[in-house]
N, C-alpha and C positions, 0 to 999 in steps of 0.2 A: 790597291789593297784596302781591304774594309777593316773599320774596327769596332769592336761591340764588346759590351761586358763580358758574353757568352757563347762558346761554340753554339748555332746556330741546330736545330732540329732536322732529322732527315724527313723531309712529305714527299708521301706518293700521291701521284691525280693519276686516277682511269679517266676516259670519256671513249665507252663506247657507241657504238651506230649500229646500225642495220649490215652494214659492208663494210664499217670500217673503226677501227680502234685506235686510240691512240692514249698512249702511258707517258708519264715523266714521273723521274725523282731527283726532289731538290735539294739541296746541303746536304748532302752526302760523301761520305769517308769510306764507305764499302761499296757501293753498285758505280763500276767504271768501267763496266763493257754491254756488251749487249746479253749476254748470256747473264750476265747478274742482272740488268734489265728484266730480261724474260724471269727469272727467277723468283725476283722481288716481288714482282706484279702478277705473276701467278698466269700468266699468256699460257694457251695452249697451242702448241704450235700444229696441232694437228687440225686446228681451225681457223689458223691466223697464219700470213705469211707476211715478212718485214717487206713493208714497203722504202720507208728511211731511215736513216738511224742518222744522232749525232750527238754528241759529247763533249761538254767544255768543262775547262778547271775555271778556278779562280783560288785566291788566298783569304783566308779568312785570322785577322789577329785578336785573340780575348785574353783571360786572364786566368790564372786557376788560384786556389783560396789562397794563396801567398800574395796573391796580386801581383804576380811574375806572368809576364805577357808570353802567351802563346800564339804560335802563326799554325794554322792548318790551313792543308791541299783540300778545298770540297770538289763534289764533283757534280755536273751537272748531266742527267743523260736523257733522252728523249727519242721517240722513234715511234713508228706510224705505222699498223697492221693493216691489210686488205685479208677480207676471208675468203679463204679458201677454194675452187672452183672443184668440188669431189670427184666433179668427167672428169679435168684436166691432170686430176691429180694423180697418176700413172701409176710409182711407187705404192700409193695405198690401196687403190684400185686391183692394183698385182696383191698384193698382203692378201687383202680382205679377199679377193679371188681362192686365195693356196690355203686360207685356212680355213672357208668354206668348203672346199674341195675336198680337204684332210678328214676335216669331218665327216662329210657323207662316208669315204672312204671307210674308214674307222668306224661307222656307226652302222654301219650296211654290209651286210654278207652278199657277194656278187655271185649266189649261187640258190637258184630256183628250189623253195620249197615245196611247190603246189606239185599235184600228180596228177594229171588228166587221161582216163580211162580210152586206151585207145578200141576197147572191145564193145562193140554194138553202139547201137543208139545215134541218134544224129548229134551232128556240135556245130555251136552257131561263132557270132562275133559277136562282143558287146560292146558296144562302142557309148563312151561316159562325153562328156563335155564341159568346160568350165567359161561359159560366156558371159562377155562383161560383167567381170567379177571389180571391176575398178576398183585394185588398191588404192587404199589414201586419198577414196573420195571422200570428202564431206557431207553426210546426211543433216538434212535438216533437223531439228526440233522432235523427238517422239521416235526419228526414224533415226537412233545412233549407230553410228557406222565407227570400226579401227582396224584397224591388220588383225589382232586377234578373235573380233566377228568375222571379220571375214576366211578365216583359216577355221573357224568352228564349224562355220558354214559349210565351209567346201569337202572338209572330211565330212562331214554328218550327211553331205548329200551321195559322196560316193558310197559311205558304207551304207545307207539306205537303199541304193540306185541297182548298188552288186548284191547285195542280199534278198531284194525282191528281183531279180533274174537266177536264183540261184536255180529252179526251174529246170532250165538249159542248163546243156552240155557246153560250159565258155571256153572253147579251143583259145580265143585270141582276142585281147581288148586294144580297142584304140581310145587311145584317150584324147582329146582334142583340149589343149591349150592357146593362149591368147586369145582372140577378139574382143582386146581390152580387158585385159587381164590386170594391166595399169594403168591407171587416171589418166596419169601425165607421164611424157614425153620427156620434154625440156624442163631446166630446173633455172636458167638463165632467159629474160632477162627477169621473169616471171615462171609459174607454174604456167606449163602449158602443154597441149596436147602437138604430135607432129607439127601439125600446120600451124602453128601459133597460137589456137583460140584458148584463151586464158582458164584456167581451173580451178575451186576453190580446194585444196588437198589441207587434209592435216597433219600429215608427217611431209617432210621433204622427196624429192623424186629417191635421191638415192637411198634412202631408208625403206622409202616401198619396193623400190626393186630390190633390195639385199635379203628385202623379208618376204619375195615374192618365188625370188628363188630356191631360199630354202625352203618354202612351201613346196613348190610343185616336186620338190625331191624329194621329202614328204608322202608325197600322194605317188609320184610312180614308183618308189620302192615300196608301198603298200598293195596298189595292183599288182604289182609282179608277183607278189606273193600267191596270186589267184593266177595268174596264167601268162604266158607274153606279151609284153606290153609291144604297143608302138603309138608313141606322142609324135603326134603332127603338129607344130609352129603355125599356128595365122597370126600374123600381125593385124592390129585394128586400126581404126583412124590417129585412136587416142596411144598408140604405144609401137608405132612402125618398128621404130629404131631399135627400143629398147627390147622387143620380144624378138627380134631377129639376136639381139645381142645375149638374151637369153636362152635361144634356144641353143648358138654354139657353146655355152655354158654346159649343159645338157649333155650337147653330142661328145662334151670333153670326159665326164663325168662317167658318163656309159657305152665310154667309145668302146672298153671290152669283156662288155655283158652282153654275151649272144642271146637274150632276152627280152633283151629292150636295143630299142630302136630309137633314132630321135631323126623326125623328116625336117629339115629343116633349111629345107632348099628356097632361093630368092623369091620366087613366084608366090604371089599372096595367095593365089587360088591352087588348092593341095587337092590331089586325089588321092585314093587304094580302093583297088580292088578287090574284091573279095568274091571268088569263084562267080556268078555271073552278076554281081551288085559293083557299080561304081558310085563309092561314095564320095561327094564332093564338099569339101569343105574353104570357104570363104565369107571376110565378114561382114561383107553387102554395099561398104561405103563406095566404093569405085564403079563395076559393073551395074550400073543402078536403073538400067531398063532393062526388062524381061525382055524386052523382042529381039535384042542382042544376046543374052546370056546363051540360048539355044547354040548361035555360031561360034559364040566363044570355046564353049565346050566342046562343043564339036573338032574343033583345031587345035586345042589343048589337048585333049585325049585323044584323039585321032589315032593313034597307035594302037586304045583299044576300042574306040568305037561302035565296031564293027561282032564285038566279041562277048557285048552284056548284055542285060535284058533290061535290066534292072538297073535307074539312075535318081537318083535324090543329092541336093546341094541343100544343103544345113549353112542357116548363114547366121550371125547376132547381128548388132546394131540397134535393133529398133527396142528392145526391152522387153518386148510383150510378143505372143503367138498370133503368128499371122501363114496360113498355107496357102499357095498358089498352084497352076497347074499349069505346063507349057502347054502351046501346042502341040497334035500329034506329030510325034519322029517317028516314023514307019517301021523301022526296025527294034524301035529302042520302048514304043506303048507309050510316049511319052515323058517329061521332065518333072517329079516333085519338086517344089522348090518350099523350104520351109524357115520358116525366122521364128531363134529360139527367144526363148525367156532370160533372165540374168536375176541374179539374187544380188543384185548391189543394189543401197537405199537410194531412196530419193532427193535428189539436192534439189538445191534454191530455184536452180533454172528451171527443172521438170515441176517442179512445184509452183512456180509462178503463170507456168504455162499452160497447168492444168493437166500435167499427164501423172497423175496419182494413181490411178484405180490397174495398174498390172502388178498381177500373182509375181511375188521374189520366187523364182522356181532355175531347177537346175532338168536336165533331161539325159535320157538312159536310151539305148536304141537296140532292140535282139535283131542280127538279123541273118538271115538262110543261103545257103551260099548260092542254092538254087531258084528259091520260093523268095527272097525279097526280105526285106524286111518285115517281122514276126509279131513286132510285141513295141511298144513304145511306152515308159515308163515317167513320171511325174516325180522329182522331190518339194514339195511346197514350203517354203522357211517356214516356221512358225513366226506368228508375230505376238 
């Protein structure tokens, strides 16, 4: 038993870390659990999970102004947070899921307001694109980059992209999502892309994907409004996992809007058809010799093969416009093979490397169900 002129003052100590926190408070007569712990200290538990806890008394005897001896119970408590794993975290993961979900729901009429003239005139496809738009990259110095550039972006390039095709008669848009649509991948044990390779991001993984999905629900409830949508899923180097995890987000969302479509089957390489054009979409990091791509396709589509005239594979990865041309397929006139542009800034590594000088650009494609592709369209950012 201690004795001192004076009940003794209650102190709190934080010492946070990077991953880990740890609280105590000392001489205390009110915090004796862990929940007045969390209380006192102001923990958020939506970001902290108890790692240990523990709790001692002791007696404390002083005097009050009669100089009559008092004994109090203080109480000592201590305990140790780990943060939070947002994958592992199930429960919020579910939350933040159903109330994304609610929203769209609630904020979206699931019923087509566009009217497309079925009397005369031809009607094409217009198919929009959104490539390596890297959420939650880091642009350098001059070239700033954040979720809300890049959302200004991505509307301003489809309302630009659909407004100059307004031209054509748009029966049907396909909008192509992913090919690194997100920076990073993994959020543990570092920012990093699938495969590991580290990323410099300025928001956390799960912040760009939560912000990346409500974007893209965004944008295809904005094209439906102009005609049938159908968003095809490529996953990219930089966001396998996570764009596959997004696209079933998608197919949950519009499972029943007979309007929209969401393809988002395992295979990184997507086709559709469209009356004799097969357009091919993938984003280039895998199939990375042209003298293969030919057979690949060929055994992929093989079902319709035989049946188009017309084939072009639209791929991202590289950042900047590059067209190739297969060899001849005797039936088919041959393979365009095309690598688009992206409107994500420039980080530290393209800038150290010297790959500065590509146009931030997004692209637009008219195309004929019998004649091919018609029209190819440009959005350039401004800078």
């Amino acid at each position: 038993m201690e004795k001192n002129n004076k009940i003794p003052k209650q102190e709190i100590i934080k010492n946070e870390k990077k991953d880990s926190l740890i609280v105590s408070v000392k001489d205390s007569t009110r915090v004796k659990s862990l929940d007045d712990l969390v209380k006192s200290c102001n923990v958020d538990l939506e970001t902290w999970e108890v790692d240990w806890f523990d709790v001692g008394t002791y007696e404390v005897t002083g005097f009050d102004k009669k100089r009559r001896p008092i004994t109090v119970t203080m109480y000592r408590t201590k305990a140790k947070f780990k943060k939070i794993d947002v994958w592992k975290n199930i429960p919020k993961l579910k939350e933040d899921l159903k109330q994304d979900l609610f929203e769209s729901f609630q904020s979206y009429a699931f019923r087509p307001t566009y009217k497309i003239n079925s009397k005369g005139g031809e009607k094409y496809l217009l198919e929009i694109g959104a490539y390596d738009l890297h959420l939650g990259k880091l642009g350098i110095s001059g070239d700033d980059y954040s979720l809300d550039v890049a959302r200004t972006r991505l509307h301003d390039a489809i309302d630009s992209l659909f407004h100059r095709a307004r031209g054509f008669k748009i029966e049907e848009i396909v909008f192509v999502v992913g090919n690194d649509f997100l920076n990073v991948d993994k959020a543990k044990p570092f920012a990093s892309t699938t495969a590991g390779t580290p990323q410099n991001n300025s928001v956390s993984a799960y912040d760009a994907y939560r912000f990346g999905r409500k974007l893209l629900v965004e944008c295809v409830n904005a094209l439906s409004q102009k005609a049938p949508v159908r968003v095809v899923v490529v996953p990219g180097n930089h966001d396998e996992e996570s764009m596959l995890h997004m696209g079933d987000a998608l197919e949950a969302i519009y499972e029943n809007t007979p309007h929209i479509t969401v393809d988002n089957s395992r295979a990184l390489m997507k086709g559709y058809v469209y009356g004799e054009c097969l357009l091919i979409f993938d984003h280039g990091h895998r199939v990375k010799n042209y003298k293969n791509l030919a057979s690949v396709i060929s055994q992929r589509f093989r079902e319709v093969w035989s049946t188009v005239k017309h084939i072009e594979v639209h791929r991202g990865h590289l950042h900047s416009l590059k067209t190739g041309v297969m060899g001849q397929v005797e039936e088919l006139n041959g393979i365009a093979v095309r690598h688009l542009g992206s409107m994500s800034p420039t980080d530290q590594w393209h800038d150290d490397s010297g790959y500065i000088s590509a146009i931030k650009r997004a692209h637009a494609f008219v195309w004929h169900k019998k004649d091919g592709m018609q029209c190819e369209y440009y959005y350039n950012v401004p800078m």
